[in-house]
Each structure stands twice: as structure tokens, then as C-alpha cells.
N, C-alpha and C positions, 0 to 999 in steps of 0.2 A: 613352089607356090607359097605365097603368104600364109601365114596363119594370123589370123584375125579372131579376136576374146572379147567378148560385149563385158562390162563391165557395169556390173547392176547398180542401183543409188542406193543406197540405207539411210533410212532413215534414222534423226539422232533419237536416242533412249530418254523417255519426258520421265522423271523422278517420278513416283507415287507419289500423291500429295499427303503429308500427316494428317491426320484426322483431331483437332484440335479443340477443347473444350474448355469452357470458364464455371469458376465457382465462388460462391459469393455469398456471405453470410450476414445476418445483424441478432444480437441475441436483444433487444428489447423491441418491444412494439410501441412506437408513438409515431406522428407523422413525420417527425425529421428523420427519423432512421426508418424508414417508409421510403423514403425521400434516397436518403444515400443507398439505399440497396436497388434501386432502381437505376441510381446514374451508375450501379457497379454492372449491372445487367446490360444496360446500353453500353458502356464501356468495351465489355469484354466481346457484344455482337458486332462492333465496327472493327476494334483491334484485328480481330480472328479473319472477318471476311475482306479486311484489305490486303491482305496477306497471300497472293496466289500460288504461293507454293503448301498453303493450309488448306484445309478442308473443314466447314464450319461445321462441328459435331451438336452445338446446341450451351447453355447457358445453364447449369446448375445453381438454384438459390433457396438455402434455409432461413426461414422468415421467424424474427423473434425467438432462439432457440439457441442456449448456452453451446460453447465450444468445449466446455470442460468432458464431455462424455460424447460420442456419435449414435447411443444407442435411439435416440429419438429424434436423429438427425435426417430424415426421410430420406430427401433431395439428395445427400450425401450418400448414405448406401445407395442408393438407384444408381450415381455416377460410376461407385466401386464396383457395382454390378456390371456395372455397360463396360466398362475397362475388362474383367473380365468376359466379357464376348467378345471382345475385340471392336467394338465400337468408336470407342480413342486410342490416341497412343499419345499426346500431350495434354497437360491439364495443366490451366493458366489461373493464379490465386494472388490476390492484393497482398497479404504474408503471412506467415504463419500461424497468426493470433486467428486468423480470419479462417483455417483451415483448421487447427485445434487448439488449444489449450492444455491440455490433457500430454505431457510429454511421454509416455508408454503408447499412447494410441496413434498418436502423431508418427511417432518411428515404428511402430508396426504395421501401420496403414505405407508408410512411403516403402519399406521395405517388400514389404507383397506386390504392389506396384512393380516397384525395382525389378523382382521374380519376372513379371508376365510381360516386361518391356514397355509398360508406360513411363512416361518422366512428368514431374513435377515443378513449375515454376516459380518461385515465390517472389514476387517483382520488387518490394519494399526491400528484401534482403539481400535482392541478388542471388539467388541461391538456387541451383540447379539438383536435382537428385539423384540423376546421371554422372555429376564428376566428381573425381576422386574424394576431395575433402566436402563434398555434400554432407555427408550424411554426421560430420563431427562438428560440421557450424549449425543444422541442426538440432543437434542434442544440445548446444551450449544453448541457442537462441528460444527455444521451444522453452529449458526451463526457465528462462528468464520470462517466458508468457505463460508459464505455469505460476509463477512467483507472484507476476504481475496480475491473473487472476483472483489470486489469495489476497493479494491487498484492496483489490476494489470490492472484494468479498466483506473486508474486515472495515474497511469505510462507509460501506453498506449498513453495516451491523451497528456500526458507533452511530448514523444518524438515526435509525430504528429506536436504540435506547434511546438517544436524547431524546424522541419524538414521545417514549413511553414515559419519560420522569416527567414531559408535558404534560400525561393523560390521552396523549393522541393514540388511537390505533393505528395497527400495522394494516391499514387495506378495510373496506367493507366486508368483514367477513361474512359468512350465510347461518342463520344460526334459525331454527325452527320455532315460531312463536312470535318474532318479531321482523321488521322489515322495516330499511336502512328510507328514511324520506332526510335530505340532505345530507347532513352531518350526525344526525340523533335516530337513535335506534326506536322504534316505536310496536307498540303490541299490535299483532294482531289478533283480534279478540277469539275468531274461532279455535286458532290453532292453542291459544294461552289455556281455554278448558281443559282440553288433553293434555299440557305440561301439568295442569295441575292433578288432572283426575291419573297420570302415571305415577308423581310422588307419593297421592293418596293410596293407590294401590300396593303399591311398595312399601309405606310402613303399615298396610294393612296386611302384610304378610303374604302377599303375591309375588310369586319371581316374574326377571323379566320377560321369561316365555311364556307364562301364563296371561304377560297385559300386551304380548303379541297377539294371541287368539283373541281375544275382545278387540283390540282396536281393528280384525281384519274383519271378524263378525259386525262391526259397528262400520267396515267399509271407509276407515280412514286411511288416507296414503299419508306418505312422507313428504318431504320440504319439494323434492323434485317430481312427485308424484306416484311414486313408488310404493311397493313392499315397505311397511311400518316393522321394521327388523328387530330382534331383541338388544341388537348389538347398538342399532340408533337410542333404541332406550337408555341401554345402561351409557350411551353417553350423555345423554339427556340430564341423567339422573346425576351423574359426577359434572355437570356445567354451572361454575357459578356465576353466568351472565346472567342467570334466570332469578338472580337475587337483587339485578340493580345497579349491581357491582361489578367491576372488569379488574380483570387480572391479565399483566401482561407477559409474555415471554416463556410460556409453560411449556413449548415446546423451543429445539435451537438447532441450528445445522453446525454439525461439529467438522464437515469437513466438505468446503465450498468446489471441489474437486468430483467425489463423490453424489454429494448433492443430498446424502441421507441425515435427517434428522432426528433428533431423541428426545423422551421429554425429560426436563429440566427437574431434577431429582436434587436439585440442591449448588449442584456445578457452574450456573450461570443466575447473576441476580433476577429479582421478579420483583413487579412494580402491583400495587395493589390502590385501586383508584375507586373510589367509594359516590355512588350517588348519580350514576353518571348517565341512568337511563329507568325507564319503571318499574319497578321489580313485578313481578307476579310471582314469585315462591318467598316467604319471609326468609331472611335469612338461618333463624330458629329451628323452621324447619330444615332448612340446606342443612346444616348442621347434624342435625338427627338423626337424617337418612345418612350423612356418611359415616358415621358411630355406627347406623345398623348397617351399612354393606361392610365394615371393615368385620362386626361381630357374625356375619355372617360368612365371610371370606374367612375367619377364623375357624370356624364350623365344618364348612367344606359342604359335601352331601348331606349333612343332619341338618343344613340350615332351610334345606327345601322340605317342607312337611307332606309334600305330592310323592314324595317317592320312597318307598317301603324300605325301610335300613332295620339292621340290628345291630347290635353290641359289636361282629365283629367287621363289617361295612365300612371299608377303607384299610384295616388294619394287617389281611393276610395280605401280604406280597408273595411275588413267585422271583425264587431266586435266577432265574433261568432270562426273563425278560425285563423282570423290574416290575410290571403292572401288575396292580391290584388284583385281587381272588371277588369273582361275583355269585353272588346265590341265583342257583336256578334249583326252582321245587316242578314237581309231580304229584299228581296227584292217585292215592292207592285206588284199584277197582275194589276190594271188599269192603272199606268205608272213605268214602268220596272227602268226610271232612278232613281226612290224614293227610297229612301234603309231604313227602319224601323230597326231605333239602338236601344239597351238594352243594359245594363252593369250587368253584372251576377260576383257572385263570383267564382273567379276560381274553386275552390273546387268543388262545385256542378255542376260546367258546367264539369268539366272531372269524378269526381265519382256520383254525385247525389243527392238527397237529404236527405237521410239517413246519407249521411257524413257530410252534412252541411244542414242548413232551411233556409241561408241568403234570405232576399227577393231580388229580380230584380228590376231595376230599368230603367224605358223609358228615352232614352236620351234625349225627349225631357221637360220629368216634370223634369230632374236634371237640364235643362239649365234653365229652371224659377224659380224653389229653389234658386240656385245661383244669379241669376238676383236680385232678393228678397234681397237675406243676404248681393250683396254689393250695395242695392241701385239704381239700373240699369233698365231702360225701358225695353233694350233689352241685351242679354247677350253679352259679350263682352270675348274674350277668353284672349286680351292682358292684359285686368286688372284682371282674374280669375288668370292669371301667376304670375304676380306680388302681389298680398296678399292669395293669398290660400297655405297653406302648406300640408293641406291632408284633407277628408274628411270621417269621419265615419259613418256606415249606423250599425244602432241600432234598434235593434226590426222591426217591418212591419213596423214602420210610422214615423223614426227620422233620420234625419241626423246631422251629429254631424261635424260643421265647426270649422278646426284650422287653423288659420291663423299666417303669417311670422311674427307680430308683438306681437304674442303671446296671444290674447285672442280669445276664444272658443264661438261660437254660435250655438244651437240649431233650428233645422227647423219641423217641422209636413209636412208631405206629405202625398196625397192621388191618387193612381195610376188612372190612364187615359185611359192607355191601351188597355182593353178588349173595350171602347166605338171606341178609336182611329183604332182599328183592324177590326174592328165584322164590317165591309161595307154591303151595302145590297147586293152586290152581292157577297160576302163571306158566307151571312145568308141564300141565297136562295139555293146556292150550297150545305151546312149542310143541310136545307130543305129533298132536294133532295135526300142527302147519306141516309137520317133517312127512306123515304119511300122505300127505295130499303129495307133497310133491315127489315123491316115490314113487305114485300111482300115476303120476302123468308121463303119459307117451311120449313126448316132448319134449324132457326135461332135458336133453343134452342143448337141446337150442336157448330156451329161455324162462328156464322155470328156478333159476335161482330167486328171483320175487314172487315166488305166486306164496298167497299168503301173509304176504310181509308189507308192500301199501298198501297202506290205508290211506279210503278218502276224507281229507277235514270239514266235508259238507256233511254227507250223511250218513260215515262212520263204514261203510260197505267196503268189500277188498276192492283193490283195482285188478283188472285182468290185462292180458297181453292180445293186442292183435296186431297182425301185420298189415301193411302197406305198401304198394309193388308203383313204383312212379311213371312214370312218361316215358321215362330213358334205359328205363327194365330192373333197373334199382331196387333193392327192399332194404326196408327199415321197420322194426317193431316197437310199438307205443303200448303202455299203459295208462289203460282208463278203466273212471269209476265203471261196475258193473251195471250200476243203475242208470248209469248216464245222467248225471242230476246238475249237470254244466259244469261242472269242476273243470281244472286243465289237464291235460293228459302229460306224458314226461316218454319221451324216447329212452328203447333200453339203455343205449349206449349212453346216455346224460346220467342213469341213476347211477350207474358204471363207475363215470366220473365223479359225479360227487361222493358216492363211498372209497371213494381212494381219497379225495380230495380231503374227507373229512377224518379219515383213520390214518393220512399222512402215508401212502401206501403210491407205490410207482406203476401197481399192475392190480388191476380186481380181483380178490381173492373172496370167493362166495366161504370160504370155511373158517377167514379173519372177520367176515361180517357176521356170520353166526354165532360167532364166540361171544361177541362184544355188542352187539345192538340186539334188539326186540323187536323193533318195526320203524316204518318209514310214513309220515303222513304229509300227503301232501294235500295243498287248498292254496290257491290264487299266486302261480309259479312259485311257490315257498315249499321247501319238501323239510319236515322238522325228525331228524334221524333223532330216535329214545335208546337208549341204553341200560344196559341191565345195573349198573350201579344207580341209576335214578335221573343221569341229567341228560337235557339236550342240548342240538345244535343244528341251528338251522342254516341252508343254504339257499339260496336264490337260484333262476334259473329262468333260462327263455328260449322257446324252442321256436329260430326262423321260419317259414314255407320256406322249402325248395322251389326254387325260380329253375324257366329255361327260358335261352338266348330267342327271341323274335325271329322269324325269319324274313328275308328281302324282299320276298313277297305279302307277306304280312305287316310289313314295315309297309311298305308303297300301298297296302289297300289304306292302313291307316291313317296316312297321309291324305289320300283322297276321301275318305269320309270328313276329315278335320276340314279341309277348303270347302267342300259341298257344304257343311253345318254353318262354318264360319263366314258368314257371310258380308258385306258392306251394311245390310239393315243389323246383323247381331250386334259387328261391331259397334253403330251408333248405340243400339239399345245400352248395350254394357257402359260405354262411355257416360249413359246417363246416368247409371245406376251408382255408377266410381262418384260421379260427379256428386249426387245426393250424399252420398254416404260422406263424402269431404267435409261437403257444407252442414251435415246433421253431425259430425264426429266432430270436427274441429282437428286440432293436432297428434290427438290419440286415435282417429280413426282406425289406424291401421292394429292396435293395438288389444281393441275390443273384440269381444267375439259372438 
């Protein structure tokens, strides 16, 4: 018998189609280059879809935006993105100027491509990023459009001068006081009061955060509508268009790649062009004020008279971080007018001791140290001014004197404090805290504080009590006894921040004994006192505990929401958006 075999048809295998995308850049904004970034856009959607072995993946285009960097290049990441999901697998670019300028970024953008099997085509060059010598005519061609960046840079910059030796400025710039009507700058009268009334406050001996508070109490905003900042002042106050007069080139881009500027400290000429618009500050005055900010820049902190310095404010450093020593007082309970000073390193008096170990220092063993190294019975502040240039505090027990005349003296110290603090009726009170908490039944749970906060509203202890949650959980809070609104503080947070603050990995109630007195806490702020005199305060905010909604609870809330929300609410609401549009203007939303 025969044997007979059907023999099936197959069909032939159709290629994937590549998934294929264009990219397309203009870095200035004017209509002709509006114009060409649009025929690149139509360009690249006909090339790609006549093409039926391509797959049109879409048209990538950064509008007006340098090639020298991609960090602001939008359009651009989103395409690198889409490449990495697999979205493309060819990307079609006019050439390389058009894709970067930047030759670092150029070759490490193609090269990551390379990695994930996208290719690159640079049509002006010919240039695949797929074969072999791609990526060496590349490097050669990229820096020749790196090069060629720098020059149109450097052409840029030669017509800007010429335009400055004119008197022409570089652009309308935005300047507070005035407002650009054709060519010529022109006062605006409201805002030119305020230029004036902040010079006047300023050599009236006001800083510039102090004519922050008044201009925000006086309800004035800034050129954009804004916060009146101290930082707008002080530029306010260093501008001398406000004389009449324009200076040009104060600022210069050193490097057209980069794109970062500096200002102009002597390295690049400057054009000074006299009469060029209406002054509203004399120039006498301009003048005056910058003699006083530079006499006060000289100053440092002594030049602000708002804020409390002494003789040695600015002067103790800590060898350990480099920052300054700052005075923090206390005040004694058996005469309230005594104020018990220390000088703490900054560092540790705002983060602690884990960011710093500087030791502390009683103002009064620093004034006998010094008394000591210039020779003095009693301390003397007008001769520590005259030969002290700074003092360093090294290790627990040296102080390290530099003086104006240039030679360095070493001192041994040994603190006093704990003797100078520890009063008897400081010890009898400690006494006291220690048997309360002896006598509490409870003390293994959570009687390391009882005693020890205090509330900053109306001086009473805080006590401990517990709270048992929804989900069977317990957590114990401390609150004022009196209940007088204070905030309350969970044990576990005081926990933390006495570790936090004695620089410690595990709470140890017998390191907080030794070294603190009490803890006061008022408006999430807990101010830890210590027996040699100073404080430090931490911050603190204690969440609710949330729990997850349930599906059923979710679905009823749903259905309350549609039953409320109805076609009449929505119209109501839409009227009310609408009023508030048309009564607010552009700030509507802003207001409150």
C-alpha cells in the first residue's frame, strides 16, 4: 500500500518591525527657528512612516534649549527613558550638533544606548553608533561641535561688549523700582518710596532683616509679587542702576559649556555708562551705604546692635569642627537677676554630641584663664580686645591663646561648674526627685522621668500615662499634670532625644542623671538643662497612629460621596470657583 504525507504550507517569518524615533532640537527662540524645528518634526514623521519595515515610535523636540548640557533638556530624557523601556530601538537625528554639543555627554549618552541595543543615526554625518568606527568619528566630530560651540559662544560675547562700549544693554533686564517703556528705563513711583525708605533704613542702622519685618507688616511684595526677602534687599542695596547710572558686564560666563557664571572681580573689563536713566538714590548716598556695608562686613556680628555679643563673640573656636563657641545663660533660682553663662560649641549646642564632643566652657573659669595669660588680677574686657585675636579650646583642658601680636599661649583649665551649680538647695530638690521615684510601683516600666519634665507653660511636672490603640498596641505619653494645653511627648521620643542629645547609641537613665537636671518641654520643643549651666534644645513631633480603611468602609464612603455630590452641588461649587476667579484675579488660588 502507498504511503501518502500531507505536507503542511508555512507560512514565511514577517521581520519585527523596528520601532523607530526622531529627534530634533533649536537652542534660540525666534520665528525662523520656530519655523526650522517644525520642518525637522514634519520631516522625521514622513521619513519614519514611509518606511514599512519601521514602526513610528513618535518625534522627540527640544524647543529653544542649548545642546552644551541635557540636564534641561526635557524632551530628550523622556526619549532616554522611552529607549530604556524598550519603546525604541532606532533614533534618527539631523547630526550631532543637533543631539549634543557637550562631547562627554554625547559619548556617554550613545554608549548607554549601545548597552541596551538602541542605535543612533546621525544623517548629516553619516554616522551609525552600531559600527565598528562609530563611536572614534564620534569623538573626533562631537569635539569639533564642542569647539564650534565655544566659538559662537566667544562671538556672542565680542557683540555684547561692542553693544556695552555703545551704552546699549545686554536684554531688558527686571530691576524693582523701575519699568522698561521702549528703550528707557522709567520710575515707578510706588515701588521708588521703598528703594528709598530701605537705603534710609540701612544707614539708619537697621539690618536687612529687620526692613524684612516692616516691609511684610507694611504688606509689600516683591517685583514678582512675592516675599520681600532680606536677600532682595541686600541686592537692592548693592545696585547701582538705582543711581541713574548703568554698569555693564558685572557678571561673565567663564565657560559656554558649563554654562555657570561669576561675577566679574576684576578678570573681564566693565563699561560704566553715566546718566542713562532717572536716578532715585544720589549717588552720595550709593556711595555711603557701600563704605557702611563693607564697615560692617568688617564687624561681622558686632555690626548688628539687635543681637547680645560680648568681648569674646566670634572669638572662641573649637578645634574639633572649626565653628565658633556661642553663649548660652541660665538663670539662678535664689536670685533670678544672676544669669549662669557657658560658652558651648555651636555644633553641639544645635545637633549634639555625636556631631561634635567640643567641651563647654563656664564664663566664669574663661574670664580667670584670661585674667592669668594677660597678667591681670581681675579680668579686663578692654585689654582682652586689644591683644586677643581668637582663642582655641583643644581637648577637655587646653586653651589655646592667639594673640594680635602674633604669639600663641597655652592654658590647662579645670571646670568648676558642677561645684559652682550643685547649690544645696538644688541637691536637696534632686534628693527629693530620687525618692518619688523609689516609691513608685512602677518604676521598672517608666519612672525614669517622673520628676524630671517640666511643663514650659505652667512650670507643673509632666506625668506618664498610657494608651492601648485599636490594634491592642500600647504606648506611654507624657503630659502636663494640670492639663494646661501643652503638648504631650511619648516615652520612647524622650528616649531618643536624650541619646540624641548626650550623643549616646542606647538610653541610659544613670548617663542622664549624672549630666542633666531636667527636661522642659512647651510647643513640641523639649529644652534639656544641665548641671554645668547650659542648654539644648530639640524639636519633636509626635504623628497619630492611623489604621488601613476597610473595603467595606471604603464602598460605604464612596456611596456617601455620590449621594452628597450631587449635579445641583456640582453647579453650586462651579459658581463659587467661578466668583472667587473673577474677585481674585491671578492670585486666587494663592490667597487664603
Amino acid at each position: 500500500m502507498r504511503k501518502i504525507s500531507k505536507i503542511e504550507t508555512t507560512l514565511p517569518a514577517v521581520a519585527a518591525k523596528k520601532k523607530v524615533a526622531g529627534y530634533a532640537r533649536i537652542s534660540m527662540e525666534s520665528e525662523r527657528m520656530h519655523h526650522s524645528l517644525s520642518a525637522q518634526i514634519s520631516y522625521y514623521n514622513a521619513l519614519i512612516q514611509k518606511k514599512p519595515e519601521w514602526e513610528f515610535a513618535g518625534v522627540y523636540a527640544d524647543d529653544g534649549i542649548s545642546g552644551t548640557g541635557i540636564a534641561k533638556r526635557s524632551e530628550f530624557l523622556r526619549m532616554i527613558s522611552d529607549c530604556e523601556t524598550g519603546k525604541i530601538d532606532i533614533i534618527l537625528t539631523k547630526s550631532i550638533q543637533r543631539f549634543a554639543r557637550n562631547t562627554v555627554d554625547l559619548l556617554e549618552t550613545v554608549r548607554h544606548l549601545k548597552d541596551i541595543g538602541v542605535e543612533v543615526r546621525f544623517e548629516k554625518e553619516n554616522i551609525n553608533s552600531m559600527s565598528g568606527d562609530g563611536e572614534l568619528m564620534l569623538s573626533i566630530l562631537a569635539s569639533f561641535a564642542q569647539e564650534e560651540s565655544r566659538s559662537i559662544s566667544e562671538n556672542v560675547k565680542w557683540g555684547t561688549r561692542k553693544r556695552f562700549e555703545q551704552g546699549i544693554p545686554n536684554g531688558r533686564f527686571q530691576i524693582y523700582g523701575y519699568r522698561w517703556e521702549g528703550d528707557h528705563l522709567v520710575v515707578e513711583p510706588e515701588e521708588a518710596k521703598i528703594v528709598k525708605m530701605i537705603f534710609d533704613d540701612f544707614l539708619n542702622g537697621l539690618s536687612a532683616e529687620s526692613t524684612e519685618k516692616k516691609l511684610e507688616q507694611m504688606g509689600v511684595k516683591s517685583y514678582k509679587g512675592q516675599h520681600f526677602g532680606n536677600t532682595s534687599i541686600r541686592q537692592i542695596l548693592s545696585n547701582v542702576t538705582y543711581t541713574g547710572n548703568l554698569l555693564f558686564q558685572k557678571e561673565y560666563v567663564s565657560d559656554p559649556i558649563t554654562g555657570k557664571s561669576k561675577i566679574n572681580r576684576g578678570e573681564m573689563p566693565q563699561y560704566w555708562v553715566e546718566n542713562t536713566h532717572e536716578a532715585i538714590i544720589p549717588l552720595e548716598t550709593y556711595k555711603t551705604v557701600q563704605a557702611e556695608r563693607q564697615r560692617r562686613r568688617e564687624l561681622g556680628v558686632f555690626a548688628n546692635w539687635s543681637i547680645n555679643t560680648s568681648c569674646f563673640t566670634s572669638k572662641i573656636k573649637c578645634s574639633i569642627c572649626g565653628k565658633s563657641y556661642r553663649r548660652s545663660g541660665k538663670r539662678q533660682r535664689k536670685d533670678p537677676n544672676e544669669v549662669y553663662y557657658i560658652w558651648i560649641c555651636r555644633t553641639k549646642s544645635d545637633k549634639g554630641a555625636k556631631f561634635c564632643s567640643a567641651k563647654s566652657i563656664p564664663e566664669k573659669k574663661l574670664k580667670a584663664v584670661c585674667a592669668e595669660v594677660l597678667g591681670l588680677k581681675v579680668f579686663d574686657e578692654t585689654v582682652f580686645t586689644e591683644k586677643i585675636q581668637q582663642i582655641m579650646v583643644i581637648g577637655a583642658d587646653t586653651l589655646e591663646f592667639h594673640f594680635k601680636d602674633g604669639t600663641i599661649q597655652q592654658r590647662k583649665w579645670v571646670s568648676t561648674a558642677k561645684t559652682d551649680w550643685w547649690t544645696d538647695e538644688r541637691r536637696k530638690e534632686w534628693g527629693e526627685r530620687h525618692k518619688n521615684k523609689a516609691r513608685n510601683p512602677n518604676r521598672a516600666f517608666y519612672n525614669e522621668f517622673t520628676g524630671f519634665i517640666k511643663c514650659g507653660n505652667c512650670g507643673e511636672n509632666y506625668r506618664s500615662q498610657g494608651t492601648t490603640y485599636a490594634d491592642g498596641t500600647k504606648e506611654r505619653y507624657w503630659r502636663c499634670c494640670k492639663s494646661c494645653g501643652n503638648t504631650g511627648v511619648k516615652h520612647s521620643t524622650m528616649q531618643k532625644l536624650v541619646c540624641d542629645v548626650l550623643g549616646i547609641e542606647e538610653f541610659s537613665e544613670d548617663q542622664m542623671d549624672a549630666v542633666m537636671e531636667k527636661a522642659t518641654v512647651k510647643d513640641g520643643t523639649v529644652t534639656f538643662c544641665f548641671f554645668d549651666g547650659h542648654t539644648e534644645n530639640r524639636n519633636y513631633e509626635e504623628k497619630k497612629k492611623g489604621f488601613p480603611h476597610t473595603e467595606e468602609y471604603k464602598e460605604y464612603m464612596r456611596q456617601v460621596t455620590k449621594s452628597r455630590w450631587t449635579p445641583e452641588a456640582r453647579q453650586e461649587m462651579s459658581k463659587k470657583v467661578k466668583q472667587l476667579r473673577k474677585e481674585r484675579g491671578n492670585q486666587w488660588r494663592k490667597e487664603k
